[in-house]
N, C-alpha and C positions, 0 to 999 in steps of 0.2 A: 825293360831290358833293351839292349843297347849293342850293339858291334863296334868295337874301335874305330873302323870307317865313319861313322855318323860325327864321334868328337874329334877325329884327326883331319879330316876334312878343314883344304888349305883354303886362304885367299888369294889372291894377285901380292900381296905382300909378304904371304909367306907366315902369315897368322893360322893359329889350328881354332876351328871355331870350340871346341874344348869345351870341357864340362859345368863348366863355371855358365857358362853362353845357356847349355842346356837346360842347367838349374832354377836359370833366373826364367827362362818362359815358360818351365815348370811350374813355377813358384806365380806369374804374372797372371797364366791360363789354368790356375788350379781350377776352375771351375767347367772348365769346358767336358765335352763328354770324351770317352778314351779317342772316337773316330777322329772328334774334332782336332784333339793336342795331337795325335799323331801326323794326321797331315799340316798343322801348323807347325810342327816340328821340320818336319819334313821342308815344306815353304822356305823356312827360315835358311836353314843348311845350304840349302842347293840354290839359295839364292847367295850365302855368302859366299859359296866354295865357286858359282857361277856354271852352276849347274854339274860341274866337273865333278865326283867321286873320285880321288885316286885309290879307293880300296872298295870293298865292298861295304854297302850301310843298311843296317836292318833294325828295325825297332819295333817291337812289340808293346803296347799300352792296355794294360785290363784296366775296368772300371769296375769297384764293387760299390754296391750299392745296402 
């Protein structure tokens, strides 16, 4: 689960890093543990957005086992 803020998160050009972005490192680090994808997830965004949030970004990751 997910806040808008995580997929609306802009670039310098104005790109939203969007769900499509989220998907695929879902899909790339399906293996990771929930800690791990969550702060990879995390990484990825605020490296794209350049650290900048313009909204609030929250994301929760369970792992069942």
């Amino acid at each position: 689960m997910f806040t808008d803020g995580l997929t609306e998160a802009t670039n310098e050009a104005g790109e939203e890093f969007g769900e499509e972005r989220l998907r695929d490192l879902l899909v790339e680090r399906r293996r990771f543990s929930a800690a791990e994808l969550q702060e990879c997830i995390f990484e990825h965004s605020r490296a794209f957005c350049g650290g900048e949030f313009d909204d609030d970004a929250a994301l929760m990751v369970l792992e069942v086992e």
